[in-house]
HTML snippet that shows the backbone in 3Dmol.js (N, CA, C, O; Angstrom):
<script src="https://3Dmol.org/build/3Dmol-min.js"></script>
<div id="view" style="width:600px;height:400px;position:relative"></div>
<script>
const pdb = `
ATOM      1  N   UNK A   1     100.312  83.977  93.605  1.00  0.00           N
ATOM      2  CA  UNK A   1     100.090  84.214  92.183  1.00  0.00           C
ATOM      3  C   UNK A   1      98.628  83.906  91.859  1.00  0.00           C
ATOM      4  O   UNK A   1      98.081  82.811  91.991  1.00  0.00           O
ATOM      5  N   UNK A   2      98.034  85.132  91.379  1.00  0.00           N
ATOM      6  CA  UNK A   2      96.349  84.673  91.144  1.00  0.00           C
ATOM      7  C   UNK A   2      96.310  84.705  89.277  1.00  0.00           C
ATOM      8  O   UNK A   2      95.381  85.216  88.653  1.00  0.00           O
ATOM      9  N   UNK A   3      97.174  84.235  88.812  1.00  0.00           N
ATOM     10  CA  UNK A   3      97.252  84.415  87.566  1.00  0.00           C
ATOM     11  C   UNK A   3      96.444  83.200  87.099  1.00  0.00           C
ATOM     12  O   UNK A   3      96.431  82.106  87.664  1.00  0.00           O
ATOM     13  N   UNK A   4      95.484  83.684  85.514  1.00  0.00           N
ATOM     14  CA  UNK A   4      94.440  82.512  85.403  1.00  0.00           C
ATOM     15  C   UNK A   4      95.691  81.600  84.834  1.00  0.00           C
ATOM     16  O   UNK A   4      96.809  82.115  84.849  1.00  0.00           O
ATOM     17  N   UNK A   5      95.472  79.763  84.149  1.00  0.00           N
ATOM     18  CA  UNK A   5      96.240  79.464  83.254  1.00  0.00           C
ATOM     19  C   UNK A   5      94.934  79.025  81.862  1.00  0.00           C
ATOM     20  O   UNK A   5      93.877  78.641  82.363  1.00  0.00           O
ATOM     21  N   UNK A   6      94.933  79.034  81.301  1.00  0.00           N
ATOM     22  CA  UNK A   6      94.255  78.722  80.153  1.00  0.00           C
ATOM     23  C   UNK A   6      94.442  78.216  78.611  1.00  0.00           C
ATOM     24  O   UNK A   6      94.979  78.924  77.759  1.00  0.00           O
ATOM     25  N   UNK A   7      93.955  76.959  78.366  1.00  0.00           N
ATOM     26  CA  UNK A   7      94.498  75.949  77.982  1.00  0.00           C
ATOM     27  C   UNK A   7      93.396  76.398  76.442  1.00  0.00           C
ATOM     28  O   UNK A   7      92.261  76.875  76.421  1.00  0.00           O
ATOM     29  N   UNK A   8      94.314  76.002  75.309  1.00  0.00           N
ATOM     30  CA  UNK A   8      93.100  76.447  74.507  1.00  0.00           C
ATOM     31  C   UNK A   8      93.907  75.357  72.957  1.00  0.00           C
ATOM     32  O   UNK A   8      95.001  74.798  73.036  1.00  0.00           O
ATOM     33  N   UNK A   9      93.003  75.332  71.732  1.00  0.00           N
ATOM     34  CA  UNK A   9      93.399  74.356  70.713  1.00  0.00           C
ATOM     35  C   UNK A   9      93.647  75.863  70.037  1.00  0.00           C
ATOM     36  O   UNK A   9      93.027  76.926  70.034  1.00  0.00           O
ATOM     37  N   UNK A  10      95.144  75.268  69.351  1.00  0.00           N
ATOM     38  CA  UNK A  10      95.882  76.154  67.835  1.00  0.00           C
ATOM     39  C   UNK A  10      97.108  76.661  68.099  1.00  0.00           C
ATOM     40  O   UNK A  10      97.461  75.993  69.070  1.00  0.00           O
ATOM     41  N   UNK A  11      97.915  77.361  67.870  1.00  0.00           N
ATOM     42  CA  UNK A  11      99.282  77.645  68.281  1.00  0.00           C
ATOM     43  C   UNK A  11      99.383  79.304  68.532  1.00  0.00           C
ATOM     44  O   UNK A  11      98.705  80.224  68.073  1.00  0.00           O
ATOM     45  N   UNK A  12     100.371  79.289  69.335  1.00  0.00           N
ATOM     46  CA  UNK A  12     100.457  80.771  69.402  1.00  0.00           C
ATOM     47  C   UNK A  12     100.257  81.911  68.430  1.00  0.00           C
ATOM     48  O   UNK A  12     100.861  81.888  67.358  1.00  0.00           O
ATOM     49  N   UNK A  13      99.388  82.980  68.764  1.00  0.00           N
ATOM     50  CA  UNK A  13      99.396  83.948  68.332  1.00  0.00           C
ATOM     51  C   UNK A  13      97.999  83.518  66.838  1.00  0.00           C
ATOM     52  O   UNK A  13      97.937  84.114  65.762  1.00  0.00           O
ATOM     53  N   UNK A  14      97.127  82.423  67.265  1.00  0.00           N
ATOM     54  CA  UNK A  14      96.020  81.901  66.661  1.00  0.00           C
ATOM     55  C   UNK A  14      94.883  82.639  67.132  1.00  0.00           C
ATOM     56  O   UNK A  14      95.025  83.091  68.268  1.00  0.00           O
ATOM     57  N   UNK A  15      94.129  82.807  66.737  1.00  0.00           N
ATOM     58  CA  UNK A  15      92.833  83.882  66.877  1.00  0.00           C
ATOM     59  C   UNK A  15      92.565  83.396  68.567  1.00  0.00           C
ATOM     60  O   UNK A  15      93.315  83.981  69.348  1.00  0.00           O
ATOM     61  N   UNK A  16      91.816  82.631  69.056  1.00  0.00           N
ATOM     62  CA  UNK A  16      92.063  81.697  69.947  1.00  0.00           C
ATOM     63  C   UNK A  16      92.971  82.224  71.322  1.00  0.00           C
ATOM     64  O   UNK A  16      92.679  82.573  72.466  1.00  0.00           O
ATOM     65  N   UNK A  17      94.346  82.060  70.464  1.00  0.00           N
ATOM     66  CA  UNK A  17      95.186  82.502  72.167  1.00  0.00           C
ATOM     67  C   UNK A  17      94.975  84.075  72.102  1.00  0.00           C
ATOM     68  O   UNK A  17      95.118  84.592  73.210  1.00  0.00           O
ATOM     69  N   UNK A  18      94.580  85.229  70.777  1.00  0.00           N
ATOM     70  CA  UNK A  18      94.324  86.018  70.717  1.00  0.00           C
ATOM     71  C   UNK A  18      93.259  86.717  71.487  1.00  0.00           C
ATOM     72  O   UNK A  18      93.130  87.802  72.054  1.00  0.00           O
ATOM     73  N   UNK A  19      92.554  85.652  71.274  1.00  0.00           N
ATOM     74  CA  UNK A  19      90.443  85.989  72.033  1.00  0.00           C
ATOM     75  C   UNK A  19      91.287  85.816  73.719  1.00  0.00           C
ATOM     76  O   UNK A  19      91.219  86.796  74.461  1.00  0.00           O
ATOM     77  N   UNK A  20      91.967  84.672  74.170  1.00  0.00           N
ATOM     78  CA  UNK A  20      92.479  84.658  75.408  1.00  0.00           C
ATOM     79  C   UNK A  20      92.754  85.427  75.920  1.00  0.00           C
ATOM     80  O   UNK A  20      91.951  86.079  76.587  1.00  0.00           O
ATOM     81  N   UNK A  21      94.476  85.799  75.812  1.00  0.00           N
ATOM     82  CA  UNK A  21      94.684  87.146  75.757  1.00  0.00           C
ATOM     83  C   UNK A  21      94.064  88.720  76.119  1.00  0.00           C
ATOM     84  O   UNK A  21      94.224  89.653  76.907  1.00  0.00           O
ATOM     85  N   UNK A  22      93.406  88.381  75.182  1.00  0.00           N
ATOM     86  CA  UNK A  22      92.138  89.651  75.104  1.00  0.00           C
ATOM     87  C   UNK A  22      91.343  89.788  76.514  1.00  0.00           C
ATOM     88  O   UNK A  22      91.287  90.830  77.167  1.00  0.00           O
ATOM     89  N   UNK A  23      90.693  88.463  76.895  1.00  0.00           N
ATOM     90  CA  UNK A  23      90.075  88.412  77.805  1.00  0.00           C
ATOM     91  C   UNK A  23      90.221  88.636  78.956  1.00  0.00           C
ATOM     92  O   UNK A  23      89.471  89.004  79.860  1.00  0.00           O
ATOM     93  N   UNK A  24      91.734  88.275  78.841  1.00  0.00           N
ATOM     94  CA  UNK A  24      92.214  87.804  80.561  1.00  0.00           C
ATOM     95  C   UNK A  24      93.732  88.396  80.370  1.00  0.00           C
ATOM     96  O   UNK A  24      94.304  87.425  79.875  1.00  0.00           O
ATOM     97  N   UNK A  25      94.319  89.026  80.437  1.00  0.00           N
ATOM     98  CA  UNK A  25      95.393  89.769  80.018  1.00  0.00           C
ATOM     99  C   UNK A  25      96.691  89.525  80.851  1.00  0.00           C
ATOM    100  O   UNK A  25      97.873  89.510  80.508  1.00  0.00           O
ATOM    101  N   UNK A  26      96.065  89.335  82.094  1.00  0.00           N
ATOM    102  CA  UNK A  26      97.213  88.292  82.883  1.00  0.00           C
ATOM    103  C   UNK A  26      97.205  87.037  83.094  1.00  0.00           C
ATOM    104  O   UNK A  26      97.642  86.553  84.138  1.00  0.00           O
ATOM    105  N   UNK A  27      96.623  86.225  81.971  1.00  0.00           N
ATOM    106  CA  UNK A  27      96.698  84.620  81.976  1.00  0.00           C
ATOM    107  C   UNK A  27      97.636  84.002  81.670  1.00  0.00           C
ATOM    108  O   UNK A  27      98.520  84.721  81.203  1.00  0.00           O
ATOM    109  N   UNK A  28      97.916  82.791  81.720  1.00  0.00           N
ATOM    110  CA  UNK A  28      99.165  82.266  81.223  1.00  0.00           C
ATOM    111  C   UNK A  28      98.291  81.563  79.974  1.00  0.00           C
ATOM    112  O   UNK A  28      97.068  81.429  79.955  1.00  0.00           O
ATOM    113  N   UNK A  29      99.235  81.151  78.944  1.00  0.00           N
ATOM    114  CA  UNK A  29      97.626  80.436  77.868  1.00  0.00           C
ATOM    115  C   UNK A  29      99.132  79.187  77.175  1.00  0.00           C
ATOM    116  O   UNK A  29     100.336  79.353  76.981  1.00  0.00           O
ATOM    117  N   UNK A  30      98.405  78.295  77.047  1.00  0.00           N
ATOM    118  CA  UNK A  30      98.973  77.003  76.938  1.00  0.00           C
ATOM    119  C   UNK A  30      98.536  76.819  75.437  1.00  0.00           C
ATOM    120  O   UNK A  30      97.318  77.002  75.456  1.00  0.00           O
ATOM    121  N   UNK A  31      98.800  76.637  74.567  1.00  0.00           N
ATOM    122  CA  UNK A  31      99.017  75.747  72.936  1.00  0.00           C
ATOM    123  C   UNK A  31      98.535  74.456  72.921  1.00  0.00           C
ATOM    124  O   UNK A  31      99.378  73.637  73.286  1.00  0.00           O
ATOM    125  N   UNK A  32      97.528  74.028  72.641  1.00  0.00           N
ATOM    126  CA  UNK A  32      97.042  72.327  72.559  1.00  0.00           C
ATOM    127  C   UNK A  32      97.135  72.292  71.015  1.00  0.00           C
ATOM    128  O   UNK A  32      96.988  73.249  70.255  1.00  0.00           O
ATOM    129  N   UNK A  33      97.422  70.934  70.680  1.00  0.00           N
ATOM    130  CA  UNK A  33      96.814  70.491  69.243  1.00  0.00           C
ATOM    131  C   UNK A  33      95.324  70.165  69.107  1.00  0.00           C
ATOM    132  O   UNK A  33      94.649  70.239  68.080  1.00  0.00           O
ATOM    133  N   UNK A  34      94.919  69.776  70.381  1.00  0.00           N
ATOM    134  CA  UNK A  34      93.726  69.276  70.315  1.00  0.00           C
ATOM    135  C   UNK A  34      92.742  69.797  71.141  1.00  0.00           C
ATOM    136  O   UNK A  34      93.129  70.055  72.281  1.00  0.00           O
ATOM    137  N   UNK A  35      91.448  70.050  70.862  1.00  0.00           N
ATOM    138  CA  UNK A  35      90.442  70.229  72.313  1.00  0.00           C
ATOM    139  C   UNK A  35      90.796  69.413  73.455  1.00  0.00           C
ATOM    140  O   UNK A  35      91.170  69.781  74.568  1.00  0.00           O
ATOM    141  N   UNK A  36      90.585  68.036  72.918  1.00  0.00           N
ATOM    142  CA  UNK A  36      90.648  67.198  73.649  1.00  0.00           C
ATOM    143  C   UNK A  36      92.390  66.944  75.400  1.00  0.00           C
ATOM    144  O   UNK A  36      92.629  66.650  76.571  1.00  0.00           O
ATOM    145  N   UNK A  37      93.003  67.439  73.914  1.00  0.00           N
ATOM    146  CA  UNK A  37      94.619  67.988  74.424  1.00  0.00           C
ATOM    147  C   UNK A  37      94.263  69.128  75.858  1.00  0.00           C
ATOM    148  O   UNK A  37      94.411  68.618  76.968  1.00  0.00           O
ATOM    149  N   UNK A  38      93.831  70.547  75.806  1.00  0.00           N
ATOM    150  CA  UNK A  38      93.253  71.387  75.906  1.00  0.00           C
ATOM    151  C   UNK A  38      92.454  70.898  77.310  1.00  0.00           C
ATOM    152  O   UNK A  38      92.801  71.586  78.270  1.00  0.00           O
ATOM    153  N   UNK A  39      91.672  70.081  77.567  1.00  0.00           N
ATOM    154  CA  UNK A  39      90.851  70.228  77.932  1.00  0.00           C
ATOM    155  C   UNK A  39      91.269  68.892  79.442  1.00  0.00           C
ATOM    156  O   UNK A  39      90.844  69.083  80.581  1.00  0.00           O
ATOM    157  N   UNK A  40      92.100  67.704  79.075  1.00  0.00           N
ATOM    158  CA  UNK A  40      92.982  67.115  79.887  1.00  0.00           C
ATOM    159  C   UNK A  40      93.637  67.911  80.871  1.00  0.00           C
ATOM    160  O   UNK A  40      93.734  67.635  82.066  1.00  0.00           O
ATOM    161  N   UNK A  41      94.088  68.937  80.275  1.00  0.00           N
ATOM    162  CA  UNK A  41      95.305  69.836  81.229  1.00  0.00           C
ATOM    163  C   UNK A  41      94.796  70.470  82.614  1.00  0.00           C
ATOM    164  O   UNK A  41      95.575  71.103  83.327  1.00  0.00           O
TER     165      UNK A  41
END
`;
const viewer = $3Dmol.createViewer("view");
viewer.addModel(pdb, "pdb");
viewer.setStyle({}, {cartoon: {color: "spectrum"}});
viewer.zoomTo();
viewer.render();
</script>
């Protein structure tokens, strides 16, 4: 599996996992509350 995972702050379907998405279309994208959240993972 070469799938990216990508960890990002705001909840689904937030501009954010949107820009993700967008980018990388076979990523998996993870929901943080926080950067900080986000950025641990």
């Amino acid at each position: 599996m070469n799938d990216k995972i990508i960890a990002y702050q705001g909840v689904e379907g937030a501009y954010s996992n949107l820009a993700c998405k967008n980018s990388f279309p076979n990523s998996i994208t993870i929901a943080c509350e926080t950067f900080e959240d986000a950025m641990k993972l």
